[in-house]
VEXKOLNU-207386 format. One record per atom (N, C-alpha, C, O): atom name; x, y, z; residue number from 1; residue in three letters. Coordinates in nm, 3 decimals, decimal comma. Each point is the difference from the previous one (the first is absolute). Example, Ala and Ser with C-alpha at 12.3 -4.5 7.8 and 13.67 -1.06 7.14 Angstrom:
BEGIN
NODE | site | xx | yy | zz | pos | code
NODE | N | 1,319 | -0,569 | 0,780 | 1 | ALA
NODE | CA | -0,089 | 0,119 | 0,000 | 1 | ALA
NODE | C | 0,090 | 0,120 | 0,000 | 1 | ALA
NODE | O | 0,104 | -0,002 | 0,066 | 1 | ALA
NODE | N | -0,139 | 0,107 | -0,138 | 2 | SER
NODE | CA | 0,082 | 0,119 | 0,006 | 2 | SER
NODE | C | -0,077 | 0,109 | 0,073 | 2 | SER
NODE | O | 0,051 | 0,111 | 0,017 | 2 | SER
***
This chain:
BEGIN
NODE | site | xx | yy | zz | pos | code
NODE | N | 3,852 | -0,533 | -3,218 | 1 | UNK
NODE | CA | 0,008 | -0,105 | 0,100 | 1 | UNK
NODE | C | -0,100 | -0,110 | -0,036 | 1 | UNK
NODE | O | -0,116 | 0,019 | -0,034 | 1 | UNK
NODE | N | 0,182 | -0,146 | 0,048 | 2 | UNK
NODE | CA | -0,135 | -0,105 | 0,003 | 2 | UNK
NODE | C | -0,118 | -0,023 | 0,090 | 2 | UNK
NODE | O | 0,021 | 0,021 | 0,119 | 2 | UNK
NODE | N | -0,110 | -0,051 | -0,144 | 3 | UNK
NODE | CA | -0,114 | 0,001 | 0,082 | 3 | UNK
NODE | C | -0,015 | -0,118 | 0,068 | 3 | UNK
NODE | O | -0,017 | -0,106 | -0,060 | 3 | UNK
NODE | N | 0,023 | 0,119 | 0,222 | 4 | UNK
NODE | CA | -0,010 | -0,108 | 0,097 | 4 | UNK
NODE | C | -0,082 | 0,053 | 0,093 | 4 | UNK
NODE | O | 0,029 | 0,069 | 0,097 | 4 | UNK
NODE | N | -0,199 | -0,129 | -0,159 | 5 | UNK
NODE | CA | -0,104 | 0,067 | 0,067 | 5 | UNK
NODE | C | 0,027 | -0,062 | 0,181 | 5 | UNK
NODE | O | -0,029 | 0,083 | 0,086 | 5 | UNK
NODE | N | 0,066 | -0,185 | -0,049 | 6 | UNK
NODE | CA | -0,001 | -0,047 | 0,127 | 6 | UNK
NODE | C | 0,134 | 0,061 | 0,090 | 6 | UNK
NODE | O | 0,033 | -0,024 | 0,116 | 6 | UNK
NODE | N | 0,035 | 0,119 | -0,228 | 7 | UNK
NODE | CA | 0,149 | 0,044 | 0,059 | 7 | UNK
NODE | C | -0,090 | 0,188 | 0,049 | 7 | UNK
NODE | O | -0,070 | 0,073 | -0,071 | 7 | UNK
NODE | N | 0,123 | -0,053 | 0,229 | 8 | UNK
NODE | CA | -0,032 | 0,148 | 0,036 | 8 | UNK
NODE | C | 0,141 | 0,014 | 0,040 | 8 | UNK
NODE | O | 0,086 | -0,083 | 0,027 | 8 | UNK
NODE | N | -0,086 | 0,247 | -0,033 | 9 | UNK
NODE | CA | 0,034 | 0,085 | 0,080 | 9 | UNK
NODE | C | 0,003 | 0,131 | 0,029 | 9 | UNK
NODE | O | 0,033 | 0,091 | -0,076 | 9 | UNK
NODE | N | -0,091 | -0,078 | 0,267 | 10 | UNK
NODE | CA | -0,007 | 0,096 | 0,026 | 10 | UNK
NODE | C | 0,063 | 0,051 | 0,102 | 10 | UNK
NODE | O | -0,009 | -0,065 | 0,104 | 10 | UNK
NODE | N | 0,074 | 0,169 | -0,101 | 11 | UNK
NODE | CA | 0,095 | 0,064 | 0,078 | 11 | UNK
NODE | C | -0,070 | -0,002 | 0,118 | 11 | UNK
NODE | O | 0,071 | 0,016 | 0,099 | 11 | UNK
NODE | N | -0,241 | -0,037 | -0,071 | 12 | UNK
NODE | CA | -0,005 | -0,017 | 0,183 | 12 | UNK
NODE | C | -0,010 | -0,177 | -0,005 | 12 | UNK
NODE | O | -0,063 | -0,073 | 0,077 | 12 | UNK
NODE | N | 0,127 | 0,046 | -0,167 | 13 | UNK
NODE | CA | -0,011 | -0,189 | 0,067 | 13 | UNK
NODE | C | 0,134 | -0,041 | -0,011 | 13 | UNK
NODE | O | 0,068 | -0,004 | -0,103 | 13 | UNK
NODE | N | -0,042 | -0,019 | 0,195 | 14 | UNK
NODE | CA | 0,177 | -0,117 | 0,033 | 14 | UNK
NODE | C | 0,076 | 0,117 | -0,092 | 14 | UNK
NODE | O | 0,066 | -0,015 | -0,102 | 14 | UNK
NODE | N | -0,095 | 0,121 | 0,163 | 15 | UNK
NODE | CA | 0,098 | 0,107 | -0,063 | 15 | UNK
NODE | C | 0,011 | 0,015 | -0,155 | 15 | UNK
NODE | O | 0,105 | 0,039 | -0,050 | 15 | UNK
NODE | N | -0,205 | -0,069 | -0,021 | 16 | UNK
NODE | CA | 0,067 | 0,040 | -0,154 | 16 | UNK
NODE | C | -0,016 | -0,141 | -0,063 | 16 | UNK
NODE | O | -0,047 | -0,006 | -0,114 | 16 | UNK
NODE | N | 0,089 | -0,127 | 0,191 | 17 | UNK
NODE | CA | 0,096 | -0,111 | -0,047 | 17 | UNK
NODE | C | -0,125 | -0,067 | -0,120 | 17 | UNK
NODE | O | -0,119 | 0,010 | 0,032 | 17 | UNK
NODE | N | 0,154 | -0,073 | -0,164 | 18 | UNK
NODE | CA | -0,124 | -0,101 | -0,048 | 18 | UNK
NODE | C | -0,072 | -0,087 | 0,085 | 18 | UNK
NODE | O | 0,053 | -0,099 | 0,052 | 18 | UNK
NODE | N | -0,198 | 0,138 | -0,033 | 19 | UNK
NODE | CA | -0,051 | -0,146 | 0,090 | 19 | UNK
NODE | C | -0,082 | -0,006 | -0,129 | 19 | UNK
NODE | O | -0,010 | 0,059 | -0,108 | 19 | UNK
NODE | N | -0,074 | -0,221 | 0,215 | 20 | UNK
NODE | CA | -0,092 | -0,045 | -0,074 | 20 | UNK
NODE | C | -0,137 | 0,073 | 0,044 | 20 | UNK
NODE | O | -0,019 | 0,060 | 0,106 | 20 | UNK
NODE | N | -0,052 | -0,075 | -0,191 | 21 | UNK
NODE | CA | -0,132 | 0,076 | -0,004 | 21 | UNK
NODE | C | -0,033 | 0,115 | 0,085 | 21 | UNK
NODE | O | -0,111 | -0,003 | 0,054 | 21 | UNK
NODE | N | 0,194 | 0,111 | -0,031 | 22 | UNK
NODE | CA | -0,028 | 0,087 | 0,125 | 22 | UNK
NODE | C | 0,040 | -0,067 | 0,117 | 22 | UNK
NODE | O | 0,076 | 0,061 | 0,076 | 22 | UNK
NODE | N | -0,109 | -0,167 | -0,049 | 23 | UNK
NODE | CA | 0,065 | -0,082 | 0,114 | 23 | UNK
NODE | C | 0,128 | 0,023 | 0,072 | 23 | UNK
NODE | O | 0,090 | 0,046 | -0,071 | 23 | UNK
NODE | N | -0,054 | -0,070 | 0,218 | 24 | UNK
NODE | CA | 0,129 | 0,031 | 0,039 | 24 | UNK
NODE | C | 0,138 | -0,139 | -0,028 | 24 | UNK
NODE | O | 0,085 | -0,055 | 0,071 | 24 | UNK
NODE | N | -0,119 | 0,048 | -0,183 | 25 | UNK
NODE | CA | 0,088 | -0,144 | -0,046 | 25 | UNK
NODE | C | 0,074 | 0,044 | -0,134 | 25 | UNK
NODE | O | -0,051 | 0,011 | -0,112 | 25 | UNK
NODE | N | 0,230 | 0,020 | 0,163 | 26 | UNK
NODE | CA | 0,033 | 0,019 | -0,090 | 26 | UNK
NODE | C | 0,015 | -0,119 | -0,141 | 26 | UNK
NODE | O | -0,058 | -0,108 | 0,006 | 26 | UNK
NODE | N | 0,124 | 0,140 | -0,099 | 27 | UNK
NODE | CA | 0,031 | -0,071 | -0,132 | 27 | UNK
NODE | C | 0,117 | -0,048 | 0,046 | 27 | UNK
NODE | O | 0,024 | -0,117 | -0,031 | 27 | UNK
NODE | N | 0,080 | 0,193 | 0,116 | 28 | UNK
NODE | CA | 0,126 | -0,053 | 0,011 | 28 | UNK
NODE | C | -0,020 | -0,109 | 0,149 | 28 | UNK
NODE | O | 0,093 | -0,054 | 0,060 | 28 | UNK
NODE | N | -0,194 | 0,048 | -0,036 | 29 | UNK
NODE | CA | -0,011 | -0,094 | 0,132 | 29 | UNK
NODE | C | -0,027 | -0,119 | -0,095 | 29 | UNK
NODE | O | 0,074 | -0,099 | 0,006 | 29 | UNK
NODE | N | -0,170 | 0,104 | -0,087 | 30 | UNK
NODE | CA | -0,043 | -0,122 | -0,071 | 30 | UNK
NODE | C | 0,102 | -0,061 | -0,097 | 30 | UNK
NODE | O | 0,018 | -0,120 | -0,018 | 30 | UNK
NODE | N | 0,030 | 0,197 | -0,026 | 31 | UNK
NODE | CA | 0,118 | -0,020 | -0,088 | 31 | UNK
NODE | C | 0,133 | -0,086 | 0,078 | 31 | UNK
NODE | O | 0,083 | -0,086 | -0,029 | 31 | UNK
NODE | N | -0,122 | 0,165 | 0,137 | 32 | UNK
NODE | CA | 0,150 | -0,062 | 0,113 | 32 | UNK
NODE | C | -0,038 | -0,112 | 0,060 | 32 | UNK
NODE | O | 0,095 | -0,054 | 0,058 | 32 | UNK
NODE | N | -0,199 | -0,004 | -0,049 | 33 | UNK
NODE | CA | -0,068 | -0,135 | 0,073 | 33 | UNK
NODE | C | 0,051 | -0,077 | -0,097 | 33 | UNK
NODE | O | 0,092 | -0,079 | 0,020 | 33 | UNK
NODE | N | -0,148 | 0,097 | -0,132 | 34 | UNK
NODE | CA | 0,018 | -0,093 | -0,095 | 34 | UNK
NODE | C | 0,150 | -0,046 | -0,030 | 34 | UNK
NODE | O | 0,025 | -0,119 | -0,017 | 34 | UNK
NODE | N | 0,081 | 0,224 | 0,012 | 35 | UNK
NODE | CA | 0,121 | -0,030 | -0,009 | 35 | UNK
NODE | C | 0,062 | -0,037 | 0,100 | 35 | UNK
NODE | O | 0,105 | -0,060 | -0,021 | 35 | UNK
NODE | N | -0,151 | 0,082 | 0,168 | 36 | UNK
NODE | CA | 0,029 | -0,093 | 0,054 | 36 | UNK
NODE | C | -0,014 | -0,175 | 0,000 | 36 | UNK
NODE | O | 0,078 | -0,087 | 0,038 | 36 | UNK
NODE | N | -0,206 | 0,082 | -0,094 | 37 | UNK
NODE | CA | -0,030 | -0,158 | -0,027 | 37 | UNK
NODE | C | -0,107 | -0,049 | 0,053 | 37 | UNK
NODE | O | -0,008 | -0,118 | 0,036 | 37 | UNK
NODE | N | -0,108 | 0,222 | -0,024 | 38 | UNK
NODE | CA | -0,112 | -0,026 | 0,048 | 38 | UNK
NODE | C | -0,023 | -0,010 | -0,097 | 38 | UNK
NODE | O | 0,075 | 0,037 | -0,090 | 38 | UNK
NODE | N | -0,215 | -0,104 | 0,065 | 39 | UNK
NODE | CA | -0,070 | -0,065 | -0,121 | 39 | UNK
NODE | C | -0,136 | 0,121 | 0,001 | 39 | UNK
NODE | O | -0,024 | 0,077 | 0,094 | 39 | UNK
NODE | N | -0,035 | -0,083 | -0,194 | 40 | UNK
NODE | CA | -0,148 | 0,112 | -0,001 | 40 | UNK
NODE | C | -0,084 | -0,055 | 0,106 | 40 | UNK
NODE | O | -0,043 | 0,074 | 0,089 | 40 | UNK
NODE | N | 0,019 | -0,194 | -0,092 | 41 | UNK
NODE | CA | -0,102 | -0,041 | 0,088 | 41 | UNK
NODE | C | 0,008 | 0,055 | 0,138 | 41 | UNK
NODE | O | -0,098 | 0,038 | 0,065 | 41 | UNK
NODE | N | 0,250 | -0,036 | -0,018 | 42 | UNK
NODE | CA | 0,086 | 0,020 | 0,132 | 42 | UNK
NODE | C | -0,065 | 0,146 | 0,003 | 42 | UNK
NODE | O | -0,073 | 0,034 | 0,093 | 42 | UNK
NODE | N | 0,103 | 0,052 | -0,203 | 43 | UNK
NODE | CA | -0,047 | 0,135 | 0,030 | 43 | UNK
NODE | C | -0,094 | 0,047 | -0,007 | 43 | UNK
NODE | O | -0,040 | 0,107 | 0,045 | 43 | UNK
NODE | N | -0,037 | -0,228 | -0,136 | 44 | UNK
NODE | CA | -0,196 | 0,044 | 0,055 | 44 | UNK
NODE | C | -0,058 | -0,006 | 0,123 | 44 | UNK
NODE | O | -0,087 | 0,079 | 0,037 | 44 | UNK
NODE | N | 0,149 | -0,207 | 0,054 | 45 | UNK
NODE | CA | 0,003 | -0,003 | 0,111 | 45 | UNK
NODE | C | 0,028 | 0,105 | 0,056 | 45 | UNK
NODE | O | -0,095 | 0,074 | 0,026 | 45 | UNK
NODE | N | 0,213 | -0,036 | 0,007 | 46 | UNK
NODE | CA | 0,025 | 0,116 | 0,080 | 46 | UNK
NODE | C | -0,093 | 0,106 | -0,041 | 46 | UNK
NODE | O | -0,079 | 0,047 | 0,082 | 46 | UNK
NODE | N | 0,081 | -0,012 | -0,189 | 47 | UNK
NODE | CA | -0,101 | 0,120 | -0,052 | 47 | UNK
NODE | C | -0,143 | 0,000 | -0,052 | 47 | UNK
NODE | O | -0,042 | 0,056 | -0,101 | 47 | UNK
NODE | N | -0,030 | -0,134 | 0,193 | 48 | UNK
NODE | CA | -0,139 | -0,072 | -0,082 | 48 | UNK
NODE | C | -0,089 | 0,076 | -0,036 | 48 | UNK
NODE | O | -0,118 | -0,035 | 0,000 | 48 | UNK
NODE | N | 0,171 | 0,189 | -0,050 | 49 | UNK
NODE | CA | -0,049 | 0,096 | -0,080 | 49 | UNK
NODE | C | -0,001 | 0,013 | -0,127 | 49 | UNK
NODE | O | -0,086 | 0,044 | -0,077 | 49 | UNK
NODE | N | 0,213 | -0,095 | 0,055 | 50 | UNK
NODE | CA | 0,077 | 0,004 | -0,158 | 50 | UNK
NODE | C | -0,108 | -0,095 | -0,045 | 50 | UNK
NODE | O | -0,077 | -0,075 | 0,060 | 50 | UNK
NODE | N | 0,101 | 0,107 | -0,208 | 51 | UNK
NODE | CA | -0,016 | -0,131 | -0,131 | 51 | UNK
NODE | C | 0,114 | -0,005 | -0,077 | 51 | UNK
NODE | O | 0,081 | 0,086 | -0,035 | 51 | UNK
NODE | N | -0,092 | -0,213 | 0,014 | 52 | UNK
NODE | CA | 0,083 | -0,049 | -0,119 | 52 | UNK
NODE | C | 0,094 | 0,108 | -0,079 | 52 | UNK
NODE | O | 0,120 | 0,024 | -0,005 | 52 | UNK
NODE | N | -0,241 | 0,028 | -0,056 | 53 | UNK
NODE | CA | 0,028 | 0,118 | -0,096 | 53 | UNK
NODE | C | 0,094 | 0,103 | 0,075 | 53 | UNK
NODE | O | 0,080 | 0,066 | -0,067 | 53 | UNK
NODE | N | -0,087 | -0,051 | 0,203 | 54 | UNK
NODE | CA | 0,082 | 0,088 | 0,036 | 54 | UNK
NODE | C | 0,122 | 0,020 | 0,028 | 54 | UNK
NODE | O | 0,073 | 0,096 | 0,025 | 54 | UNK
NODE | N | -0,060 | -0,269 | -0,038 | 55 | UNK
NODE | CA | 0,197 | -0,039 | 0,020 | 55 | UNK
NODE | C | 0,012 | 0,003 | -0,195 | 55 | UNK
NODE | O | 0,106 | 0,031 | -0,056 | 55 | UNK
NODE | N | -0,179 | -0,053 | 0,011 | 56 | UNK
NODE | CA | 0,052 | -0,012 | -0,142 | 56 | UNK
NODE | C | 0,010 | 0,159 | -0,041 | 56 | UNK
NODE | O | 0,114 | 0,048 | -0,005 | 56 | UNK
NODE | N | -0,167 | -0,008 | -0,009 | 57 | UNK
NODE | CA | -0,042 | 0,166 | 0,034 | 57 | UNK
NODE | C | 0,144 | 0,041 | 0,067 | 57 | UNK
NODE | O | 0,061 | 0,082 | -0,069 | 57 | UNK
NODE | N | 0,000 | -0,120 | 0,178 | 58 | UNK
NODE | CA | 0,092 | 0,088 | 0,058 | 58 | UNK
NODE | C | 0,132 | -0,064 | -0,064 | 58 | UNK
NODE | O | 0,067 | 0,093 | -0,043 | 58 | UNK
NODE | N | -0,003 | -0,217 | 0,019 | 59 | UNK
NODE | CA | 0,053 | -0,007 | -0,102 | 59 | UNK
NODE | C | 0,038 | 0,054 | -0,130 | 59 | UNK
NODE | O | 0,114 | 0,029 | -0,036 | 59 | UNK
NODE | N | -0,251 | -0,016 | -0,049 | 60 | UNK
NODE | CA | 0,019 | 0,021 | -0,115 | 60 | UNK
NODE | C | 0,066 | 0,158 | 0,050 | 60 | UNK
NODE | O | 0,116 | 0,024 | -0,034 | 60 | UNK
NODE | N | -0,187 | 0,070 | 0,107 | 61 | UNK
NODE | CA | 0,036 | 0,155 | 0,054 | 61 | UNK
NODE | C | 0,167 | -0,001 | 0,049 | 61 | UNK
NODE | O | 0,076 | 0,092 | -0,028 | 61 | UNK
NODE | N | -0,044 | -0,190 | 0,091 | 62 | UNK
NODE | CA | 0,155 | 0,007 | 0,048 | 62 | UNK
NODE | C | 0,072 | -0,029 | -0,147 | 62 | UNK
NODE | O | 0,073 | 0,081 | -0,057 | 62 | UNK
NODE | N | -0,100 | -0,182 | 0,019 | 63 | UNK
NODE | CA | 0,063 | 0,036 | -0,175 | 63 | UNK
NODE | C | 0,078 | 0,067 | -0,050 | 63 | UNK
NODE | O | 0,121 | -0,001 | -0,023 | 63 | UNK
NODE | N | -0,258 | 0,102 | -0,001 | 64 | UNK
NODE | CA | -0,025 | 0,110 | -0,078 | 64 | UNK
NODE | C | 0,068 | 0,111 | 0,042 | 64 | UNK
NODE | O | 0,042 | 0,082 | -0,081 | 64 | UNK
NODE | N | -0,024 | -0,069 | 0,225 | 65 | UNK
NODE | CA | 0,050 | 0,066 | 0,065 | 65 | UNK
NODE | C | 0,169 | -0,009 | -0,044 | 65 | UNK
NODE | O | 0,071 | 0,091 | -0,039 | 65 | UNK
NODE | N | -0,032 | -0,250 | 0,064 | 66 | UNK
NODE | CA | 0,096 | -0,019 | -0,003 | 66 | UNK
NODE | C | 0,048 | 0,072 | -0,157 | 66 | UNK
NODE | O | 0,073 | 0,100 | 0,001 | 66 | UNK
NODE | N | -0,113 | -0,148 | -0,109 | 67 | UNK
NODE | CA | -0,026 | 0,059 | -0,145 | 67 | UNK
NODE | C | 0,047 | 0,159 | -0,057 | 67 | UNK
NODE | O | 0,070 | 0,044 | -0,091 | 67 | UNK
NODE | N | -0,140 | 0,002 | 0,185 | 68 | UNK
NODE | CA | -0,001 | 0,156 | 0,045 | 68 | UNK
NODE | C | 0,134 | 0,022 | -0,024 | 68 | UNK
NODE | O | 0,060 | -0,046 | 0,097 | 68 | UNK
NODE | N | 0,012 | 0,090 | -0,170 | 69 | UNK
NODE | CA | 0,125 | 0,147 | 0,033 | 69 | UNK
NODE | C | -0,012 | 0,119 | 0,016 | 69 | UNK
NODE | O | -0,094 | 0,070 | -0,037 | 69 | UNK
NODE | N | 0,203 | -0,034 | 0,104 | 70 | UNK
NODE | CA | -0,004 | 0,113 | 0,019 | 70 | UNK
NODE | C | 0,117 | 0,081 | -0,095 | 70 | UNK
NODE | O | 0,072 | -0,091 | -0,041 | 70 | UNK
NODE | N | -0,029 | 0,201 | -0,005 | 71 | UNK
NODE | CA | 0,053 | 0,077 | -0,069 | 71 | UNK
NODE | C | 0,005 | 0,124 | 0,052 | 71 | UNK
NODE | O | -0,071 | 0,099 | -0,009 | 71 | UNK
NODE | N | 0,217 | -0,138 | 0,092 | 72 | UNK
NODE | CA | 0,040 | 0,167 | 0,073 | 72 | UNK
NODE | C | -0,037 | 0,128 | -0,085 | 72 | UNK
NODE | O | -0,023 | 0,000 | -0,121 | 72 | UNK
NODE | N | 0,020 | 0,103 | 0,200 | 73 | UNK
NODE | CA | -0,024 | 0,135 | -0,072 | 73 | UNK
NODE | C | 0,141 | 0,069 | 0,015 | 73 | UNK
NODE | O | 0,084 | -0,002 | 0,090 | 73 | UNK
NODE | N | -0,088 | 0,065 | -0,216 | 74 | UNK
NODE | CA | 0,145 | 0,084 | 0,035 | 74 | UNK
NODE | C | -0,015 | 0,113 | 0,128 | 74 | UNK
NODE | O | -0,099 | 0,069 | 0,025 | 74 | UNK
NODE | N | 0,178 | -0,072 | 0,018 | 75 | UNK
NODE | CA | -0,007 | 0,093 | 0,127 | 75 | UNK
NODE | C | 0,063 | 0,194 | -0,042 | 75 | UNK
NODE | O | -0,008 | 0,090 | 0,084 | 75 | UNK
NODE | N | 0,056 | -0,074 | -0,207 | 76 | UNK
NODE | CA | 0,030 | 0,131 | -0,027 | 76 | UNK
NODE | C | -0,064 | 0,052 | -0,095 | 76 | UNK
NODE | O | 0,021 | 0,117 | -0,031 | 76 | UNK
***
């Protein structure tokens, strides 16, 4: 796996899901602001926890994610 020191997850935070830094802020919230058409600034605002690094950070992680295949297992 690639290393995305600002990417967690832990099964007692937002259930499992990637957040940012331990934080209760998923990757797919930040990811989804943005594709909606909020701008970073828009979401520093809302989140005046984040840095910079952490929308670039959750990007580069949705990616990668996206990147990711999977390769069924034979089932017999």
């Amino acid at each position: 796996m690639k290393s995305f020191e600002k990417i967690t997850i832990d099964p007692d935070v937002m259930a499992g899901k990637a957040c940012i830094r331990g934080l209760r802020v998923a990757v797919g919230t930040v990811v989804g602001l943005l594709a909606a058409g909020r701008t970073r600034d828009e979401v520093l605002r809302a989140y005046p926890y984040l840095e910079r690094e952490d929308i670039d950070q959750s990007l580069a992680y949705a990616a990668w994610r996206l990147e990711e295949g999977e390769v069924p297992l034979p089932t017999s």
